[in-house]
N, C-alpha and C positions, 0 to 999 in steps of 0.2 A: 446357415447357408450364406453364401457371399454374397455383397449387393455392389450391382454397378455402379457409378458415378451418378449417370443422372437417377437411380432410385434412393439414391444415401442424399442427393441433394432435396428431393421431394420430399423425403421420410424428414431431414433435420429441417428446413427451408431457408438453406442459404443457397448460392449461385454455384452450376458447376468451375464457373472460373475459380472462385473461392478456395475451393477445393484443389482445382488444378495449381491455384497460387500455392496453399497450404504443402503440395507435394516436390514443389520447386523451391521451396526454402527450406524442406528437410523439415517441418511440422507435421505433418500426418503425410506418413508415406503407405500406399498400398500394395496390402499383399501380396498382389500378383498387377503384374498386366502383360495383358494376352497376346498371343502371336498376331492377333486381330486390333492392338493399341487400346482393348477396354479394359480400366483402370476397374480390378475387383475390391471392392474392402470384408476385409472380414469381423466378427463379432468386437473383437478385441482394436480393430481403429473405429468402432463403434464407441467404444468406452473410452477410446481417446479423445475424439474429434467431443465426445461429450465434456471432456474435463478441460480443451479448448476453449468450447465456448462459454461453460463458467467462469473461468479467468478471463477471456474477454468483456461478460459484461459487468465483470468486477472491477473493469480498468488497465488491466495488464494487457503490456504492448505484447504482439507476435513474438518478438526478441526475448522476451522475460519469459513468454509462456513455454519456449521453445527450450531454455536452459532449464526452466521448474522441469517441467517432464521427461527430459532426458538426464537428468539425476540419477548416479544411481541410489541417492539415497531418498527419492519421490519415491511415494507411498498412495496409493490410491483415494484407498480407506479415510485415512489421516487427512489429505488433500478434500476431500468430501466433508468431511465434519466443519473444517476450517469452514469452506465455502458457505456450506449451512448458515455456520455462525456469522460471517460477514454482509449475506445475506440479510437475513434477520435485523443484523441492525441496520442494515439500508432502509429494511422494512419498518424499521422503528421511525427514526427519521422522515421518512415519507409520509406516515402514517400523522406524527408529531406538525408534518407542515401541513398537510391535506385541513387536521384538525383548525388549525393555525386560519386557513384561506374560508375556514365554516364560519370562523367566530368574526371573521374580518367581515364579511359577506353581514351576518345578524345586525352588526354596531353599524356598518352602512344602512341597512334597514329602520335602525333604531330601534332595534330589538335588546342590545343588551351595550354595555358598556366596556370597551377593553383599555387594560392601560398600556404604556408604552413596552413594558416588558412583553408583556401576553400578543403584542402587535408583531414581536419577536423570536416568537417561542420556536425552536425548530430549526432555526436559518442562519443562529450565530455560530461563529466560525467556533469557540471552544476553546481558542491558546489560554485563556486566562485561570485553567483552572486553577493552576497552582500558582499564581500570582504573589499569593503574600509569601509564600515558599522561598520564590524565586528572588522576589525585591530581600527579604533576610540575607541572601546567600549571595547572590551580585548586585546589591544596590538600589536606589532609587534610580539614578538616569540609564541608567543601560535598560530599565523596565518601560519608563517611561518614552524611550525613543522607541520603543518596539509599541508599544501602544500607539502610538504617533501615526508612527508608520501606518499602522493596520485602517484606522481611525481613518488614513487618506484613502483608503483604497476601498474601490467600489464593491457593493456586493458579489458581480462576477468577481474580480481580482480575487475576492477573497474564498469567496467558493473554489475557484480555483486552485488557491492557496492549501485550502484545505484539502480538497481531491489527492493533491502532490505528498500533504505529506502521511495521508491514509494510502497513498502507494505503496509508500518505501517499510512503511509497515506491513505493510500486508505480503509485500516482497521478502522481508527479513524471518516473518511469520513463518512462510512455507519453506528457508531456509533453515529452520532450529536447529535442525536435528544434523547440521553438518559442525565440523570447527569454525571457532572464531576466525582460526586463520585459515580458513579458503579464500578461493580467489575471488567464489561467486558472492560470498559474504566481507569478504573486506571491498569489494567493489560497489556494495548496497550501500556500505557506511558511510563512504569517502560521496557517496553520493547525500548522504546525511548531513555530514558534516560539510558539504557544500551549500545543501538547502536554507540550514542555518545562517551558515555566513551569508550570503545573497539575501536571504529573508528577515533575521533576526537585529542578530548582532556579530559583531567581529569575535569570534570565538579562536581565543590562542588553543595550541594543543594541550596547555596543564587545563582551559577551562573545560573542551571536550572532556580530557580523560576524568575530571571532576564532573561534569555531567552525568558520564556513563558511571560512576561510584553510586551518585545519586539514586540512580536508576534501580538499585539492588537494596541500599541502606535506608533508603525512605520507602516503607511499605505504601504509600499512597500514589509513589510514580509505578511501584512495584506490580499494583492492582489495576491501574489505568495502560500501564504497558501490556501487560497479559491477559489483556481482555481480545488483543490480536491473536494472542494462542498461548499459550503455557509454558512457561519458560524463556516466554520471548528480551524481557528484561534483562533477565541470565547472560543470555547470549551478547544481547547489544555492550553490555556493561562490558565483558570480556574481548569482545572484537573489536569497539572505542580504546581500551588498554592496546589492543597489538597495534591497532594503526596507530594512536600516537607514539608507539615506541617504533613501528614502524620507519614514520617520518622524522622522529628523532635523530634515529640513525642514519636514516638517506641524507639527512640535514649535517650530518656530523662527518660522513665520507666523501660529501661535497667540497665540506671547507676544507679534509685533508687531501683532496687531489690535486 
């Protein structure tokens, strides 16, 4: 049975603007609306409006959520396991710092003793996994400046930091299953490969395309990438090859015009 505006805004509990916003940018459009101006929704922008607000409190802009689902190659199903899993480790996380603020809470009582790691546990940003990986393959000061950098920046900055670049994952994620060379996925990249340069280091396009090689040939970035979804390594590796040969060649018909 259909539900009108303001019973789908009571049933989910957001605003009926929300909604009315949601229908004026082409995100959840409904079913009918009536000779009378009431907006009906049916079962099916039920299942919608529900795989909106997952992606929203996963981080994803209106913009992003509104290309994910009108894919034709979005998948319900597929898009629900993700979410599951993304979830979950939010919930790890949470769980990881909650633990983190019980033990802080004891040692202020003088209950128990923690050291400067365990003060920590939970809340570090994570670029460092692969640190010794990284200094082997491009050097001590290119690591060393990125360390610097991170070093300056306040816990927000970096939480934030981090937030940005679990977007573009989680973005590229629910992308898999198209080509490297789309446009919705070579546009997540060049936003990667932005992120980097801005955040990191000054990444040329052989370093990129050496990146994304990485990505596939070391099973340890392999296993840390696909933990966003299956395959997702796969993909980044091949879509980092077109955009650098991409720009290559926009680079090369530049200087012949």
């Amino acid at each position: 049975m259909d539900m009108k505006v303001k019973e789908v805004a009571e049933l989910v509990g957001v605003s009926i603007r929300t909604l009315h916003h949601y229908d004026q940018i082409g995100l959840l459009t409904p079913k009918e609306i009536t000779d009378s101006g009431y907006r009906l929704y049916s079962e099916e922008n039920l299942e919608t409006l529900q795989q909106i607000l997952f992606f929203k409190e996963l981080g994803f802009t209106l913009k992003e959520i509104k290309k994910i689902i009108n894919s034709p190659l979005f998948n319900r199903q597929e898009a629900l396991i993700l979410q599951r899993k993304m979830l979950i480790e939010k919930r790890k996380k949470v769980d990881k710092m909650i633990e983190t603020i019980d033990k802080t809470i004891k040692h202020m009582a003088g209950e128990i003793q923690m050291t400067n790691e365990e003060r920590f546990e939970g809340i570090n940003v994570g670029f460092n996994q692969f640190e010794e990986e990284a200094r082997r393959r491009w050097g001590n000061q290119s690591i060393d400046e990125i360390n610097a950098k991170l070093k300056g920046m306040s816990k927000d900055e970096q939480n934030d930091l981090s937030d940005r670049w679990d977007m573009i994952f989680n973005k590229l994620a629910c992308l898999r299953n198209q080509s490297p060379e789309s446009q919705e996925v070579q546009a997540t990249i060049k936003q990667w490969y932005d992120f980097l340069n801005e955040n990191f280091s000054k990444y040329s396009l052989d370093a990129f395309y050496g990146l994304g090689q990485l990505y596939i040939n070391d099973e340890r970035f392999t296993k840390n990438i696909d933990q966003y979804g299956e395959g997702l390594a796969k993909l980044m590796s091949e879509a980092m090859e077109v955009f650098t040969n991409n720009q290559i060649r926009g680079g090369s018909n530049e200087n012949n015009n």
